[in-house]
N, C-alpha and C positions, 0 to 999 in steps of 0.2 A: 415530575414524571420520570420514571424510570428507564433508563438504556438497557438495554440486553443487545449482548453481542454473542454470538456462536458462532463457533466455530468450524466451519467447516471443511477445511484442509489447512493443514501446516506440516512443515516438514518431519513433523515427530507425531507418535499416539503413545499414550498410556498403556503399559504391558499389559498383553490380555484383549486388549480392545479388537473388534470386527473391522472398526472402518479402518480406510485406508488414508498412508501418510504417504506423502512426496515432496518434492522439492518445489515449494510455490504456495499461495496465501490464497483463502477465499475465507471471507467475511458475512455471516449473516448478522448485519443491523436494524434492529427494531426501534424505535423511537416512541412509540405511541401514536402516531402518523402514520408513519412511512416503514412498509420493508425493504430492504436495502441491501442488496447483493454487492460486498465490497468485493470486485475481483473475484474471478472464477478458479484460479489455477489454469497446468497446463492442459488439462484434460477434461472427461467427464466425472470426475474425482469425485465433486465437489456432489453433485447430484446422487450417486451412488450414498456417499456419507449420508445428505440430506435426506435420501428415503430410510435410513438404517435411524436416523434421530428422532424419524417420523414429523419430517418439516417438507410441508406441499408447496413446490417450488412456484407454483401455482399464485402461490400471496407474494412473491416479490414484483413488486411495484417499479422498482427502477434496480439497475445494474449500472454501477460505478466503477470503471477503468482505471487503478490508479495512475496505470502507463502501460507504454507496449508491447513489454516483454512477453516472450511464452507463457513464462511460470505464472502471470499475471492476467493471460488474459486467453490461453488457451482453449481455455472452457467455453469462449463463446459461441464456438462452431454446435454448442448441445443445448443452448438455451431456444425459448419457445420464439418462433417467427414472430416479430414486431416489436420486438423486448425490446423498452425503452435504455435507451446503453446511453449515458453521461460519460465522455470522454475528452481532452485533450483532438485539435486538430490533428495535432502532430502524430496519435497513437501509433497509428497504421504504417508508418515509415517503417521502412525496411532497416535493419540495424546487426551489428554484426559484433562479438567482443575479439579484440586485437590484442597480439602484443606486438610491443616497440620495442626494438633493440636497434642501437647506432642510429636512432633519428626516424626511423620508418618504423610504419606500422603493419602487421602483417595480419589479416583477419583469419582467425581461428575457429569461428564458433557460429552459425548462425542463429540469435535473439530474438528474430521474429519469424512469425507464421505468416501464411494466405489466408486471411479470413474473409466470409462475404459478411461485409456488415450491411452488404443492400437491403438484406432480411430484415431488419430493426431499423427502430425509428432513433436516429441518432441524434444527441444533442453533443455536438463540438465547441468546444468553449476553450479558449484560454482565460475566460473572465470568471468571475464566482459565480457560483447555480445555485439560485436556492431549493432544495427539495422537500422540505416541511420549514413548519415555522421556527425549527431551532435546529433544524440539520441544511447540512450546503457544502458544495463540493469547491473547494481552496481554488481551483483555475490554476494557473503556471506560478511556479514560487519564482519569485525574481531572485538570483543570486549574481553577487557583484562578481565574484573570482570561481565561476562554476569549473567543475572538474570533468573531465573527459571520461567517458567510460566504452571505451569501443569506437566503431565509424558507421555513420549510415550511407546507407545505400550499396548497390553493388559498385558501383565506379567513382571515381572522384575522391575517394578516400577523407572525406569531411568528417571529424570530430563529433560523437555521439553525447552531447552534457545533457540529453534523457531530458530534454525544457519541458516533456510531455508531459512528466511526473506532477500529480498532483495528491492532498491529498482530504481525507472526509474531515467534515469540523462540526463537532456537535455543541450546542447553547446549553446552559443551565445557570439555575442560581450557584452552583457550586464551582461557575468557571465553564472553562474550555475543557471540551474528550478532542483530541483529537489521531485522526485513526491514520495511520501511516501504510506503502504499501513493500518499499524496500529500502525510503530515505536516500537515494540518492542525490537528492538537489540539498544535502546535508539538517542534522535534526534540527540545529539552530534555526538558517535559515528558516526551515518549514515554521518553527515554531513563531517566527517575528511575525513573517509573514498573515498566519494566521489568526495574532494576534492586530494586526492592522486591518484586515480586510473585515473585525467583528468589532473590532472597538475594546475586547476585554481581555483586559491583562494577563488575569490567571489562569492557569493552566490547570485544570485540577488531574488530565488523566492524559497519559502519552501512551498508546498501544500502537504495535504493530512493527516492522522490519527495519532497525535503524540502521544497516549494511557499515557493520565497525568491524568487521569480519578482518581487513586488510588497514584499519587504520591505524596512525600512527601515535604513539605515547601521547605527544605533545596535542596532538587534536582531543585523544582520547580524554585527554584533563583539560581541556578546554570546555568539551561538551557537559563533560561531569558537575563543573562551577556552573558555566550555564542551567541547568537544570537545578541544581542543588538551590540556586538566585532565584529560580522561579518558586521553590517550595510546592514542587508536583507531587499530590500525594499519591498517585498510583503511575508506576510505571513498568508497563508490559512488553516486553520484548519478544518476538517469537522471527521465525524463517530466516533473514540473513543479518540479524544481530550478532549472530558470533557470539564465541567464546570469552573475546573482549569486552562484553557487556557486562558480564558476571563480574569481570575485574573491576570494573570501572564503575560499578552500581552495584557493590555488593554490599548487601544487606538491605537496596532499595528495590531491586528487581525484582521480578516475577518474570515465570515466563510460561508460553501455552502450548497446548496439545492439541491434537484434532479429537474434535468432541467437547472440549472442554466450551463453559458459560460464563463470561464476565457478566454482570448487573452493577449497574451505576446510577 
């Protein structure tokens, strides 16, 4: 059974093109099941695109959080009242990106919106969710030495490690797709993970935002061997993969546009 993924926002479009590119991911997955709204973006981006592709937002079936950033999940404020939304407990926390200097952290930036998700019918899970018989949403990736990225909440200045991030995992005889939304809880991790919570090894496709943007050599070649051990034949990177991806996966990479159609 064939996957088809489209694309409907990522940071870049092809010269020439109508729709529109911003800073943020939104995913249309089909499976033969299910349609699958991976993340919205920060806006109504994704919708404008989907009428320009001629895709009636009408047939998504369920909408998938991959966490709860803007960029990631801004668009929910334009979807249809009741829309099944698959998310993390955690999404909805208020979260802020910081910088530290001399031991303090200073927050810089605010990462999340107000949204009413009282509209929709929520399923919160840190456990796995199955959504068809070969698609299912990863739940929290467990990581042993997780990494900080910001602080949530307005007070208390508590360490942001984004536990909400999850990410989509789809079945076939060919292996594991699985669908990423900015990789913060890091790719490996994602990837064990998602290989334990299905039982199968192989990986046959990695798509989506692996955030190597700011990483450093030494992880960069770490991640690289990892992957190269798994023998993944397709590996797509697009929103906050960076410039480092290209280095570190050159001549294995691909990357995507808005507009643009993976089939699998």
């Amino acid at each position: 059974m064939t996957l088809k993924i489209t694309v409907l926002l990522e940071n870049r479009r092809r010269n020439g093109s109508p729709l529109r590119a911003k800073a943020g991911l939104s995913l249309l997955v089909e499976d033969g099941q299910k349609t699958i709204l991976f993340d919205t973006g920060p806006d109504d981006s994704f919708l404008h695109n989907a009428a320009l592709l001629g895709i009636d937002p009408g047939a998504i079936d369920v909408a998938v959080l991959s966490h709860g950033h803007y960029d990631h999940c801004g668009g929910v404020a334009f979807l249809p009242d009741n829309t099944t939304i698959i998310c993390h407990p955690d999404a909805a926390r208020e979260r802020h990106a910081a910088l530290t200097l001399a031991g303090r952290s200073q927050r810089i930036k605010k990462l999340s919106l107000e949204i009413d998700y009282s509209r929709h019918q929520m399923i919160r899970s840190a456990s796995p969710v199955p959504i068809s018989d070969s698609t299912l949403w990863s739940g929290e990736i467990a990581v042993a030495r997780p990494k900080a990225y910001g602080l949530l909440d307005r007070h208390g200045g508590r360490p942001d490690f984004i536990v909400d991030e999850g990410a989509l995992v789809h079945q076939s005889a060919r292996g594991l797709t699985i669908v990423t939304g900015c990789g913060h809880r890091g790719i490996v991790n994602i990837v064990r993970h998602c290989q334990r919570i299905t039982g199968i090894e192989h990986v046959h496709a990695l798509i989506g935002g692996f955030h190597l943007r700011s990483a450093s050599p030494l992880s960069i070649r770490r991640i690289g061997r990892f992957l190269r051990a798994q023998n993944t034949e397709r590996i797509v990177g697009c929103h906050c993969t960076g410039m480092w991806g290209n280095i570190w996966l050159s001549g294995r990479l691909s990357s995507l546009a808005t507009g643009d159609i993976i089939t699998i």
